[in-house]
C-alpha positions as CSV (number, residue, x, y, z in Angstrom):
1,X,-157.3,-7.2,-108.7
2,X,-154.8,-7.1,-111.6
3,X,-150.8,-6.5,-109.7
4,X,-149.4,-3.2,-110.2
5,X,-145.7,-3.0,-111.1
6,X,-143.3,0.0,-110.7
7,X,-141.0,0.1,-113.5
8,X,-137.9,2.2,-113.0
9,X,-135.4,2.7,-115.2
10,X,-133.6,6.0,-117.0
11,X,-133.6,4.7,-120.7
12,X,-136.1,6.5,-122.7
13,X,-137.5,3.4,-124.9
14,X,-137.8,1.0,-121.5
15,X,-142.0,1.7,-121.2
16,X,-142.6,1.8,-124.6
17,X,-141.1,-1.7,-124.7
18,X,-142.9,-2.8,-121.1
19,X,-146.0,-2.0,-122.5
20,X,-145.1,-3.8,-126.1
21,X,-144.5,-7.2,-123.9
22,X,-147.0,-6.8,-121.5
23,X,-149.1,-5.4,-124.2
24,X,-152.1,-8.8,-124.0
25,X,-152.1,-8.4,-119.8
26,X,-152.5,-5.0,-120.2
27,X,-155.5,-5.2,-122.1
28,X,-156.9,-8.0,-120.8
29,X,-156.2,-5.6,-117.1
30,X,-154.1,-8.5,-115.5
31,X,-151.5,-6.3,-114.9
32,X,-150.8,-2.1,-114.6
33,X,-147.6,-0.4,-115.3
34,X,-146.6,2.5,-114.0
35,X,-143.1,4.0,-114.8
36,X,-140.5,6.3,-112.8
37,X,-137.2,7.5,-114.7
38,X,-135.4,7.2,-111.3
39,X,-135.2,6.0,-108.0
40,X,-136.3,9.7,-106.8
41,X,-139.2,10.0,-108.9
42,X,-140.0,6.3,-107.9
43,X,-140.1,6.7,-104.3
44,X,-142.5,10.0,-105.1
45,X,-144.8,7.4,-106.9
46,X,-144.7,4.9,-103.9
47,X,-145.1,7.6,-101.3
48,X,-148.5,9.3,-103.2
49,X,-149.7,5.4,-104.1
50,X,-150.0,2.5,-101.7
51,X,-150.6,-0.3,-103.3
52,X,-147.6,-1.2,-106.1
53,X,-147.4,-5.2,-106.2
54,X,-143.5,-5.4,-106.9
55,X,-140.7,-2.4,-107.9
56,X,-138.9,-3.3,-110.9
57,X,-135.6,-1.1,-111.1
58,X,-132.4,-0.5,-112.9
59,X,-129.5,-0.5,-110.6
60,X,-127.8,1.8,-112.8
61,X,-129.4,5.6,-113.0
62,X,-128.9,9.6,-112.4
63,X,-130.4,10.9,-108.8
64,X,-131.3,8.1,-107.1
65,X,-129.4,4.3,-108.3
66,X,-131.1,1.4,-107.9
67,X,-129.4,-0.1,-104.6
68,X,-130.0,2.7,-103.1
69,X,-133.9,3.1,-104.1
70,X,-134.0,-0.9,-102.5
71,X,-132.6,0.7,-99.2
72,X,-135.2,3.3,-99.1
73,X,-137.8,0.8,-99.7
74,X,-136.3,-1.8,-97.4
75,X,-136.4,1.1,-95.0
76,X,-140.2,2.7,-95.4
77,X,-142.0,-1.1,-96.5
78,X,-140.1,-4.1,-96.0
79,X,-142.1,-6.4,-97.5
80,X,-142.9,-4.7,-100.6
81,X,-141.2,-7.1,-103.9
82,X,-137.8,-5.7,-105.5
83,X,-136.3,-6.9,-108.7
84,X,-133.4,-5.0,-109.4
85,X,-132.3,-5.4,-113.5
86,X,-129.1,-4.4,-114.8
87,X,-127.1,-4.9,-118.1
88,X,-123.8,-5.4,-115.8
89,X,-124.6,-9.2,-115.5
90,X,-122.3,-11.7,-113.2
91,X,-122.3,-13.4,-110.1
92,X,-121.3,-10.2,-108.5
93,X,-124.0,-8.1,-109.3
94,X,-126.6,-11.1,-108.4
95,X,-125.2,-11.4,-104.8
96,X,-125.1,-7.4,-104.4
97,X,-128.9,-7.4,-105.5
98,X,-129.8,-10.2,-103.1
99,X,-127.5,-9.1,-100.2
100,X,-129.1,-5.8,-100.5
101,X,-133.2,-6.9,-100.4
102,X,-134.0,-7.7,-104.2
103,X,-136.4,-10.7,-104.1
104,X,-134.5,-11.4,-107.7
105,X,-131.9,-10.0,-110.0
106,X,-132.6,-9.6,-114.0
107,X,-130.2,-9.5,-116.7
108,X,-130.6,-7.2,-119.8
109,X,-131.8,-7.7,-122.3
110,X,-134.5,-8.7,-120.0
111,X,-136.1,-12.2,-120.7
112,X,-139.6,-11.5,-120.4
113,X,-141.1,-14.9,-119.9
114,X,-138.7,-15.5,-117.1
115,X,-139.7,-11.8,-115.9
116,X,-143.6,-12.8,-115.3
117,X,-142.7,-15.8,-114.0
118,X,-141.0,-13.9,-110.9
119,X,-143.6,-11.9,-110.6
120,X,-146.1,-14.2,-110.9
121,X,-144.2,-15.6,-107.8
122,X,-143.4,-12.8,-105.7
123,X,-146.1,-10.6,-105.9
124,X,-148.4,-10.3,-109.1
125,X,-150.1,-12.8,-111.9
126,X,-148.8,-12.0,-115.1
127,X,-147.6,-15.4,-116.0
């Protein structure tokens, strides 16, 4: 069964350009995308749907930011994958991610190779 990721993130072009680079596994249905503008549409999308693979999220948003999303999901399903991304890179933001629950923390722009290769590892196949 192809993985199902939860993209969350409040910039308007972000699932044009998921579904761009994951344009080949979508189509070949190795991988699903589903996309949330914030961490309180996101946690509406994982309460109405079990079954997301790994939560891809912007720390950064309006409503809902995305260390606080990772608490809520630490909270309601521990095990479930988090990869918080943020343009704010550094050291500081990377242990904040990690110390809060994210499996891994992503820099923008977002290397996509290196971004199916986590997931590939924590939770999906999209490699």
């Amino acid at each position: 069964m192809a993985p199902r990721l939860l993209v969350v993130d409040d910039e308007l072009d972000v699932p044009d350009l998921f579904r761009q680079r994951f344009r080949r596994e979508i189509k070949a249905g190795t991988v699903k995308l589903v996309f949330a503008a914030n961490g309180v549409e996101a946690l509406e999308k994982l309460r109405a749907c079990t079954g997301f693979d790994v939560v891809l999220s912007d720390i950064n948003m309006p409503e809902l930011g995305g260390l606080e999303l990772l608490e809520e999901i630490r909270r309601e399903w521990p095990e479930l994958p988090v990869v918080l991304v943020s343009a704010y890179s550094g050291q500081t933001n990377r242990e904040k991610a990690i110390s809060h629950g994210a499996r891994e923390f992503v820099s923008k722009p977002v290397d996509f190779q290196r971004l199916r290769s986590i997931v590939a590892e924590i939770g999906g196949r999209p490699a």
